[in-house]
PDB file of N, CA, C and O in Angstrom:
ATOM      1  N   UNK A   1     -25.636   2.557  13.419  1.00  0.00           N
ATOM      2  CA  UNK A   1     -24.926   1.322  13.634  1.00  0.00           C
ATOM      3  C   UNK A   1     -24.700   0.633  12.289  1.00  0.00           C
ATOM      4  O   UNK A   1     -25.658   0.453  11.537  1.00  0.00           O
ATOM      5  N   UNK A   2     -23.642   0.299  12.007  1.00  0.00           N
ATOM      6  CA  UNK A   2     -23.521  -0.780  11.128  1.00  0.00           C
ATOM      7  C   UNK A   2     -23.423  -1.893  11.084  1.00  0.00           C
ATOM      8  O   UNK A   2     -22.902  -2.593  11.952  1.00  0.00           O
ATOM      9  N   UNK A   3     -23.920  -2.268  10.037  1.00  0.00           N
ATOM     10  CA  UNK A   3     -24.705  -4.232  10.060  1.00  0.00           C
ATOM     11  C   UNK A   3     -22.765  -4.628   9.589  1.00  0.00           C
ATOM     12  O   UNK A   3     -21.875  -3.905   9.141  1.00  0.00           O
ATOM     13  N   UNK A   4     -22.811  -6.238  10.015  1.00  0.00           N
ATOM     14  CA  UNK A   4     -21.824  -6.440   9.072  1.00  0.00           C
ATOM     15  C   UNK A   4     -21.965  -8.070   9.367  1.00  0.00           C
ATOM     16  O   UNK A   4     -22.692  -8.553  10.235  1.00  0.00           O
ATOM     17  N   UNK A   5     -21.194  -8.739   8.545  1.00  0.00           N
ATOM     18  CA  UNK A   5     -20.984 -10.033   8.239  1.00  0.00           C
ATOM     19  C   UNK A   5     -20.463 -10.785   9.038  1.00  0.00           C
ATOM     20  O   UNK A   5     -19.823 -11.354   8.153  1.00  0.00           O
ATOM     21  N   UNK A   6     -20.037 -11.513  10.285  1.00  0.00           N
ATOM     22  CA  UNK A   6     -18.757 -12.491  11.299  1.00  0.00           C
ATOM     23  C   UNK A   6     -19.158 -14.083  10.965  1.00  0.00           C
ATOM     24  O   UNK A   6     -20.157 -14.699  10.595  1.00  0.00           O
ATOM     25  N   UNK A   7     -17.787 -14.367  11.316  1.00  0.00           N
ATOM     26  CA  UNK A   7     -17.633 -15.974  10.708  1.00  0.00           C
ATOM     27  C   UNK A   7     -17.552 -16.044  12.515  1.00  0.00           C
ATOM     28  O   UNK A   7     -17.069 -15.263  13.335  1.00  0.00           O
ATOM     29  N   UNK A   8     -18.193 -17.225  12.640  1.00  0.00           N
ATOM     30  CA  UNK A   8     -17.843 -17.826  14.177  1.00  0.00           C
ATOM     31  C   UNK A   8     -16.537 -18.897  14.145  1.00  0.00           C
ATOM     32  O   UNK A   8     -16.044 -19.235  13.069  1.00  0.00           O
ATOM     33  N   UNK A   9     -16.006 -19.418  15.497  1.00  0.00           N
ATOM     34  CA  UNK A   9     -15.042 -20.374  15.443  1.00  0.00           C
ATOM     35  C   UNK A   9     -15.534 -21.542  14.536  1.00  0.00           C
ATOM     36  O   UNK A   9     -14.760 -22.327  13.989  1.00  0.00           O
ATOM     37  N   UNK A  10     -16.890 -21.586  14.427  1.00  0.00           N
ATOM     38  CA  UNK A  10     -17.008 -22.782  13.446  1.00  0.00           C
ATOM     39  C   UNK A  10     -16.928 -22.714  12.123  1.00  0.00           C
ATOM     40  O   UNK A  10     -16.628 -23.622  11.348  1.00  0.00           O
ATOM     41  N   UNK A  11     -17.263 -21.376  11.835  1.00  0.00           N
ATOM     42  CA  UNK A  11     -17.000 -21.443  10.543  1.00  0.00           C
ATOM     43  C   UNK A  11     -18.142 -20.959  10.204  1.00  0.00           C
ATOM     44  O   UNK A  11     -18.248 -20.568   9.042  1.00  0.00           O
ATOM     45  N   UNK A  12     -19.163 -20.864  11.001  1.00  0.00           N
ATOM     46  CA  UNK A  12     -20.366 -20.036  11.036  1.00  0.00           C
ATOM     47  C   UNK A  12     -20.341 -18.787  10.354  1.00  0.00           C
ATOM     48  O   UNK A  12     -19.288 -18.162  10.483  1.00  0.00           O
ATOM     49  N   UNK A  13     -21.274 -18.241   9.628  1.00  0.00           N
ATOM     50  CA  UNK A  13     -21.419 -16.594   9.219  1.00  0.00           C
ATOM     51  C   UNK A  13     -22.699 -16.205   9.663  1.00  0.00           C
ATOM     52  O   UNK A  13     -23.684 -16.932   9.537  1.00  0.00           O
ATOM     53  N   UNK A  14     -22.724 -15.075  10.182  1.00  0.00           N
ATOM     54  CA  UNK A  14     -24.089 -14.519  11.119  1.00  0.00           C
ATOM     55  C   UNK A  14     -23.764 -13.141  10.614  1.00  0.00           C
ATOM     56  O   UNK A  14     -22.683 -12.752  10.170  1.00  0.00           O
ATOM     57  N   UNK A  15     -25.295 -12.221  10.811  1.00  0.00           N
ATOM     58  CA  UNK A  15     -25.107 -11.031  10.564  1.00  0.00           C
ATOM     59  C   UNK A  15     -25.321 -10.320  11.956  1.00  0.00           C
ATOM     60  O   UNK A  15     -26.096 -10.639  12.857  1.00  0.00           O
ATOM     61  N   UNK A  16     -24.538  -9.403  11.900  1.00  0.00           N
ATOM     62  CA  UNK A  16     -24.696  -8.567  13.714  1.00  0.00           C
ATOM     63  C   UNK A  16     -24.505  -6.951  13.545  1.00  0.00           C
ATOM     64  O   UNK A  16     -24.038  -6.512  12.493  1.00  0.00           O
ATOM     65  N   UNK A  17     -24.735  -6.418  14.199  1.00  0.00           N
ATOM     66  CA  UNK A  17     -24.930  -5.167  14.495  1.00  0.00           C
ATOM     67  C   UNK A  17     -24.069  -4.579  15.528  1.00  0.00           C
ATOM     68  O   UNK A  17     -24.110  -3.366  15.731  1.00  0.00           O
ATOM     69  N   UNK A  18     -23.172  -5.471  16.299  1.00  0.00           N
ATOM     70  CA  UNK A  18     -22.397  -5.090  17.478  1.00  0.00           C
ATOM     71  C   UNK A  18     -21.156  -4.115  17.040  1.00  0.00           C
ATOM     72  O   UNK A  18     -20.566  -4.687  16.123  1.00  0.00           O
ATOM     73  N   UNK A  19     -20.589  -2.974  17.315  1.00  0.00           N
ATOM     74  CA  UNK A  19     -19.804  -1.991  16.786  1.00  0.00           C
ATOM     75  C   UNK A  19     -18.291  -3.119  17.260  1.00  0.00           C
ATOM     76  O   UNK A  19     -18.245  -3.955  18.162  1.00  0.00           O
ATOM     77  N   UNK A  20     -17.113  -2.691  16.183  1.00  0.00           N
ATOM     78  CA  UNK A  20     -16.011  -3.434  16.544  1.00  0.00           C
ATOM     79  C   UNK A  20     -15.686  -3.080  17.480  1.00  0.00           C
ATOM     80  O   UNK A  20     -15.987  -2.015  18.018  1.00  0.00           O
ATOM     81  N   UNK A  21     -14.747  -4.218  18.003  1.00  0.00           N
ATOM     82  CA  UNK A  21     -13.947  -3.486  19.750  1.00  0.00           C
ATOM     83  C   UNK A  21     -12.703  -2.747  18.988  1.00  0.00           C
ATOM     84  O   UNK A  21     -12.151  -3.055  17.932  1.00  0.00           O
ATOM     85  N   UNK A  22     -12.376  -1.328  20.170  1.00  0.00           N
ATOM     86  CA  UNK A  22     -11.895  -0.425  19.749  1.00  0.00           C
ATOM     87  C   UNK A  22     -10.140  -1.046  19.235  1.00  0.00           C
ATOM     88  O   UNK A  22      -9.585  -0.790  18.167  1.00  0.00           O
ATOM     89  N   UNK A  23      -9.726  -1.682  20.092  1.00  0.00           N
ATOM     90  CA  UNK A  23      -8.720  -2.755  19.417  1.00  0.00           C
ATOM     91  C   UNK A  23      -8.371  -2.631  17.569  1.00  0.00           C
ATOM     92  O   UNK A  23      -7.498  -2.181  16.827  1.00  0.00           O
ATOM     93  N   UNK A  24      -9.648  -3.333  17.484  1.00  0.00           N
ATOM     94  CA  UNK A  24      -9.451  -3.635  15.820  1.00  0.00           C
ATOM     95  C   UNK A  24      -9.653  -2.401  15.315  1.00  0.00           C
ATOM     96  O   UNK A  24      -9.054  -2.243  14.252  1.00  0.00           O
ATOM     97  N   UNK A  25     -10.275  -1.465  15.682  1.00  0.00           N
ATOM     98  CA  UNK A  25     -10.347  -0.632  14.915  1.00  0.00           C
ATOM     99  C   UNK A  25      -8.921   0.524  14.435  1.00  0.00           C
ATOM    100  O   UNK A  25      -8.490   1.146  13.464  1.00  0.00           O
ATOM    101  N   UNK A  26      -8.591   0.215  16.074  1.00  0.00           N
ATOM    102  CA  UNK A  26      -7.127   1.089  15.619  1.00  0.00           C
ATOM    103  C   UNK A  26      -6.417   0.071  14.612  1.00  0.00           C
ATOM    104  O   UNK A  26      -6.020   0.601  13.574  1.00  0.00           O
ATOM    105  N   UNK A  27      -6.204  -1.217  14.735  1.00  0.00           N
ATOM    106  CA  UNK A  27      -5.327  -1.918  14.245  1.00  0.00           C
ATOM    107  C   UNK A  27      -5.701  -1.816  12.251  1.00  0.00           C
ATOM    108  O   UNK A  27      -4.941  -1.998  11.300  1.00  0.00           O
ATOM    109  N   UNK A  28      -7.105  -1.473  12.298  1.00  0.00           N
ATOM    110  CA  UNK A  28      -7.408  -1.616  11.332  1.00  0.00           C
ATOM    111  C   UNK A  28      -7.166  -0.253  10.706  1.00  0.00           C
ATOM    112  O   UNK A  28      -7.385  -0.192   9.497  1.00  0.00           O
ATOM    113  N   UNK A  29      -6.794   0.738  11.255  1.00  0.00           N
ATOM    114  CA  UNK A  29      -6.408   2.138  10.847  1.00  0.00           C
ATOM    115  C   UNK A  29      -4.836   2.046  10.540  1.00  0.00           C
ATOM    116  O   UNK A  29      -4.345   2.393   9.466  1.00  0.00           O
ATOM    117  N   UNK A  30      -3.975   1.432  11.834  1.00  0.00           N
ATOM    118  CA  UNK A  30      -3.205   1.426  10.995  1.00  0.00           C
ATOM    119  C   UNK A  30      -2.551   0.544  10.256  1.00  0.00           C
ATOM    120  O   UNK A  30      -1.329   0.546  10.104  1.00  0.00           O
ATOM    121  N   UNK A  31      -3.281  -0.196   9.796  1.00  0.00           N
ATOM    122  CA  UNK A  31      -3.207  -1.487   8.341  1.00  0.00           C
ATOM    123  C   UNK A  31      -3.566  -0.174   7.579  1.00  0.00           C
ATOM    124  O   UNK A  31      -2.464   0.024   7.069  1.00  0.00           O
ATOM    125  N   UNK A  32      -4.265   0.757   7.190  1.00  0.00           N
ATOM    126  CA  UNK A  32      -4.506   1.588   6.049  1.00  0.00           C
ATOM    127  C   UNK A  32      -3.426   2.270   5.672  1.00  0.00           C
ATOM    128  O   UNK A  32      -2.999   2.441   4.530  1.00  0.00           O
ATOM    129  N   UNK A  33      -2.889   2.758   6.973  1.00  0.00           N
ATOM    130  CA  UNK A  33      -1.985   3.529   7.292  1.00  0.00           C
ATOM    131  C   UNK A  33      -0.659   3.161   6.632  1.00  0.00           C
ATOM    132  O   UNK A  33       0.020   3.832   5.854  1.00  0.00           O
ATOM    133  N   UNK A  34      -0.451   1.954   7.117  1.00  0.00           N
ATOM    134  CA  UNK A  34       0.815   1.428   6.422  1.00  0.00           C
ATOM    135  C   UNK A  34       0.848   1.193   5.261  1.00  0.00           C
ATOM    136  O   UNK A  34       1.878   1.323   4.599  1.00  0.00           O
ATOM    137  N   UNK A  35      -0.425   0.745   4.714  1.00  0.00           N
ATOM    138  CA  UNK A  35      -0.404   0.282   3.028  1.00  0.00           C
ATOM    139  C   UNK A  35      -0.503   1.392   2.163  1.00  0.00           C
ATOM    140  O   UNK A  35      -0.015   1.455   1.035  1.00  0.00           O
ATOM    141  N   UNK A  36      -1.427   2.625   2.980  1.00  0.00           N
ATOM    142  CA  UNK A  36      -0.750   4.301   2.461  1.00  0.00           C
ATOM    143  C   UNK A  36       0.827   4.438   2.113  1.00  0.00           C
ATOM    144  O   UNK A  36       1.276   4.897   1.063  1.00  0.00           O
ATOM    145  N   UNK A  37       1.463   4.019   3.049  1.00  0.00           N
ATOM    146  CA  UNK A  37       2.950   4.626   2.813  1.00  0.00           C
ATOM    147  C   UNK A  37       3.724   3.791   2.175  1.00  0.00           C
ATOM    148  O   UNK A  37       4.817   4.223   1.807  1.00  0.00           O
ATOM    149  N   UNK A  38       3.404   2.547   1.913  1.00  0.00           N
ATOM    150  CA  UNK A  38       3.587   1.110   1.222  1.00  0.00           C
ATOM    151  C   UNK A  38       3.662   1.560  -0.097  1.00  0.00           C
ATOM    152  O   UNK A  38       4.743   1.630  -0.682  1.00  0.00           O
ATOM    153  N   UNK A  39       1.947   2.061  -0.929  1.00  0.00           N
ATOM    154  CA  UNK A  39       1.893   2.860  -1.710  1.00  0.00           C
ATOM    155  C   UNK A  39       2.667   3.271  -2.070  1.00  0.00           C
ATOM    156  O   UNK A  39       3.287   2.811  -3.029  1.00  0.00           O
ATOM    157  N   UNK A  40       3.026   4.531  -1.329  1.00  0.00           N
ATOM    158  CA  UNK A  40       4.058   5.798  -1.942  1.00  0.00           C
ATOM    159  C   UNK A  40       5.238   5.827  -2.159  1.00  0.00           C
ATOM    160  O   UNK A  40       6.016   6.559  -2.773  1.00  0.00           O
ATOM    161  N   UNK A  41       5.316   4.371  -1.209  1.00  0.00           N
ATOM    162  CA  UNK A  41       7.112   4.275  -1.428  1.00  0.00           C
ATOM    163  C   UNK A  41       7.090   3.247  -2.577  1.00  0.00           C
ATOM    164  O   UNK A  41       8.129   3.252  -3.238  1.00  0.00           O
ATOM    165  N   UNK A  42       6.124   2.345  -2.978  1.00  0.00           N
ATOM    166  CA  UNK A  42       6.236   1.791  -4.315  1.00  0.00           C
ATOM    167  C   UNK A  42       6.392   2.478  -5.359  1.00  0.00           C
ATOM    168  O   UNK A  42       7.180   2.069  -6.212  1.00  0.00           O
ATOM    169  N   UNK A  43       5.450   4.086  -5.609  1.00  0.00           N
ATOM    170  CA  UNK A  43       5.594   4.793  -6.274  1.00  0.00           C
ATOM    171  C   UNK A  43       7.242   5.371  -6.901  1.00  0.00           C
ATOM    172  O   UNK A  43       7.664   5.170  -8.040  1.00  0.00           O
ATOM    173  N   UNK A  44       7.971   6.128  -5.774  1.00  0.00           N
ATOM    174  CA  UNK A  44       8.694   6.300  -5.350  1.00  0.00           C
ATOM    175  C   UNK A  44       9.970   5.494  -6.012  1.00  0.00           C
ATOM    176  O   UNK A  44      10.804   6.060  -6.719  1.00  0.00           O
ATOM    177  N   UNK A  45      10.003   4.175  -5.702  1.00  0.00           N
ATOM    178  CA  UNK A  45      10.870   3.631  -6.203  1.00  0.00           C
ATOM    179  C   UNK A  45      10.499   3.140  -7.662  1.00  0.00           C
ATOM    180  O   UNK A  45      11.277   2.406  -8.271  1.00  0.00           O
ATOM    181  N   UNK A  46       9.422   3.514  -8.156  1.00  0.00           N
ATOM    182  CA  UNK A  46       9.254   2.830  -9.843  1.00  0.00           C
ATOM    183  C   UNK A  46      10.078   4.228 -10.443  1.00  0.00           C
ATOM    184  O   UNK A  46      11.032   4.256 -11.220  1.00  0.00           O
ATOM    185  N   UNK A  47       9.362   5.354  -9.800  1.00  0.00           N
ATOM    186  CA  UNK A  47      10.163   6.837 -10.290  1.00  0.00           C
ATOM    187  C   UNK A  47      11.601   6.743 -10.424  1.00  0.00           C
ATOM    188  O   UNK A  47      12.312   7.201 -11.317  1.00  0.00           O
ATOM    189  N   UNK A  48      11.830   6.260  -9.678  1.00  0.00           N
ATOM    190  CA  UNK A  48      13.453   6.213  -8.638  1.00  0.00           C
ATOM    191  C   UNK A  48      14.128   4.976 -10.199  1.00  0.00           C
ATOM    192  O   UNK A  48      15.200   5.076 -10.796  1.00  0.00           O
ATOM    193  N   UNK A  49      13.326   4.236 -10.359  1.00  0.00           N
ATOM    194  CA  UNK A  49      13.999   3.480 -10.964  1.00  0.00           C
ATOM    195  C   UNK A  49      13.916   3.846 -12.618  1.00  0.00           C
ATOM    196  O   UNK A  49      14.609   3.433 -13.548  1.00  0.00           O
ATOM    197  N   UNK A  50      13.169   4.468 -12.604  1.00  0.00           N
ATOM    198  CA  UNK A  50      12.717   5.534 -14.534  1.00  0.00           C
ATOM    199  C   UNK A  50      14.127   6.331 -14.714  1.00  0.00           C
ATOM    200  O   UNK A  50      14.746   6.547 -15.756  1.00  0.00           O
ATOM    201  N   UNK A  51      14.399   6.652 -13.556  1.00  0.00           N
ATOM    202  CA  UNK A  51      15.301   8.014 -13.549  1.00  0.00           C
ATOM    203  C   UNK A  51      16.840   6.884 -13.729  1.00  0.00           C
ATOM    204  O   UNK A  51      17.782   7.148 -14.476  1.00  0.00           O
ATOM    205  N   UNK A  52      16.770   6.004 -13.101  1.00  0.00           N
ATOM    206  CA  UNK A  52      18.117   5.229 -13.083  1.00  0.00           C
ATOM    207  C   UNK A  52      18.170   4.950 -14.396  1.00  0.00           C
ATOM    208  O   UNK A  52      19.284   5.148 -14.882  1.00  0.00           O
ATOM    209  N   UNK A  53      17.143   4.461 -15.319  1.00  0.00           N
ATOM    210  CA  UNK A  53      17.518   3.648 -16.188  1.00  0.00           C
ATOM    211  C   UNK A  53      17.342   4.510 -17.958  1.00  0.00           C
ATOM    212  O   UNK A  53      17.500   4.107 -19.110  1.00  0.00           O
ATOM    213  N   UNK A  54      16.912   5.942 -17.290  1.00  0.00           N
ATOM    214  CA  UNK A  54      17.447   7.306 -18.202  1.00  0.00           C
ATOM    215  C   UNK A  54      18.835   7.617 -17.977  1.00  0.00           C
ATOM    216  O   UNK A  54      19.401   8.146 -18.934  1.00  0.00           O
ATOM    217  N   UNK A  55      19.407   7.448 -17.107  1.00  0.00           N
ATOM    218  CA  UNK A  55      20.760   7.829 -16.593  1.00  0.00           C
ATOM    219  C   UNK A  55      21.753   7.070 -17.215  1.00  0.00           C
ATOM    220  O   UNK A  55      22.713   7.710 -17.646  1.00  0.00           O
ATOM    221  N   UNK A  56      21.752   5.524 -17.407  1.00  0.00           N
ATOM    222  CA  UNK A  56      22.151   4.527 -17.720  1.00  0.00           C
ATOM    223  C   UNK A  56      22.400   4.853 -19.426  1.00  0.00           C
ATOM    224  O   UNK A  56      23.480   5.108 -19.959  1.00  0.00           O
ATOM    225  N   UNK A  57      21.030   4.756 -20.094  1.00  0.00           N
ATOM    226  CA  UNK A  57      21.013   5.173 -21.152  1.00  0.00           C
ATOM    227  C   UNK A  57      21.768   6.436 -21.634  1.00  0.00           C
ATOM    228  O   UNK A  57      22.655   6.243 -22.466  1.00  0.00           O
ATOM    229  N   UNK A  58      21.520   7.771 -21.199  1.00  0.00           N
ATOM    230  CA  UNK A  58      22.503   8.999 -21.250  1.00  0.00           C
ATOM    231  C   UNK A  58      24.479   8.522 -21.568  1.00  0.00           C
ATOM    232  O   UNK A  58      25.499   8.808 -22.194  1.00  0.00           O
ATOM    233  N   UNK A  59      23.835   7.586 -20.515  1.00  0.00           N
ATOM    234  CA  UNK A  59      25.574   7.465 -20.001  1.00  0.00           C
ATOM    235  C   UNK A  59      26.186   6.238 -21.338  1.00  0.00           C
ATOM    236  O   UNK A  59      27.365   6.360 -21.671  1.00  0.00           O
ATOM    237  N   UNK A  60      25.700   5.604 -21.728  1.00  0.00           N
ATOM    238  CA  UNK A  60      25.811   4.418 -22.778  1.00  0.00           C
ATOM    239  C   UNK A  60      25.821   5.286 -23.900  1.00  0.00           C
ATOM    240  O   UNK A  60      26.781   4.952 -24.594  1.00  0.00           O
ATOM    241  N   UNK A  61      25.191   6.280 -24.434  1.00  0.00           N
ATOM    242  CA  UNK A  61      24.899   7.496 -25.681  1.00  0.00           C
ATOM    243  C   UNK A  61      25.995   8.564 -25.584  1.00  0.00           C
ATOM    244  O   UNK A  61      26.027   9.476 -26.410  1.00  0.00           O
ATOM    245  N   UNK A  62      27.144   8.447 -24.321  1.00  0.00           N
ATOM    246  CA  UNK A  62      27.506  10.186 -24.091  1.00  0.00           C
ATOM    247  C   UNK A  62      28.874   9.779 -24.952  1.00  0.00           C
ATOM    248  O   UNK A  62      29.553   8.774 -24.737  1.00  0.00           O
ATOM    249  N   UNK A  63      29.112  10.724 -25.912  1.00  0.00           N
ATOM    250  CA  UNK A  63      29.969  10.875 -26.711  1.00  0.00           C
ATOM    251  C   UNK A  63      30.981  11.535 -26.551  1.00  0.00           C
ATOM    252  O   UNK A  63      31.956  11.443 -27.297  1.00  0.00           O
ATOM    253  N   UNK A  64      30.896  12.480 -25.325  1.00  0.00           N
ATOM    254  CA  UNK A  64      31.624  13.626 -24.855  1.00  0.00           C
ATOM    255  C   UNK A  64      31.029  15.276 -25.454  1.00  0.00           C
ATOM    256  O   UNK A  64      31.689  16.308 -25.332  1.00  0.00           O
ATOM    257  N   UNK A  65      29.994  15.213 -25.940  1.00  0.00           N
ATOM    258  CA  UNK A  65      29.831  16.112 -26.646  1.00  0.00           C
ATOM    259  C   UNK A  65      28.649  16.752 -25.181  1.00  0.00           C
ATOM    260  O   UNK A  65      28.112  16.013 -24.356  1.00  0.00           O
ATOM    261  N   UNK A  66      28.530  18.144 -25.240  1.00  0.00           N
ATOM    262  CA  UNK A  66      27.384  18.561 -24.254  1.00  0.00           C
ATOM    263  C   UNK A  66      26.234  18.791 -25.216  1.00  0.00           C
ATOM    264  O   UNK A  66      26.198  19.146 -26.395  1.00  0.00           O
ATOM    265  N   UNK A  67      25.189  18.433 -24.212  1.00  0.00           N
ATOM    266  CA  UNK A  67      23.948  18.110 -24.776  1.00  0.00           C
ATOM    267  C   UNK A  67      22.905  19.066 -24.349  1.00  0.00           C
ATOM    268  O   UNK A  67      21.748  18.938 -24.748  1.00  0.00           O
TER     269      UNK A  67
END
């Protein structure tokens, strides 16, 4: 079992041992879930945007000559 930390409606913090209801737990899987693919598509578009702004440059440098 795991211990963990809860705030009550008052504002209370108690320590408990009660397992989450299965609810949160999915919800809390897929909060991971999404910020996984959140991730990748941030990735994704920094790449996405390296490549645009090599392209840009190429294209501002092209003389007509092949390179």
């Amino acid at each position: 079992m795991t211990t963990r930390i809860v705030t009550d409606a008052n504002g209370r913090n108690y320590i408990t041992t009660e397992p989450l209801p299965a609810k949160i737990i999915d919800y809390e899987a897929a909060y991971y879930a999404l910020q996984k693919r959140i991730d990748a598509l941030e990735a994704l578009l920094e790449r996405q945007t390296a490549r645009i702004v090599e392209l840009q440059e190429h294209i501002e440098n092209f003389d007509g000559e092949d390179r």
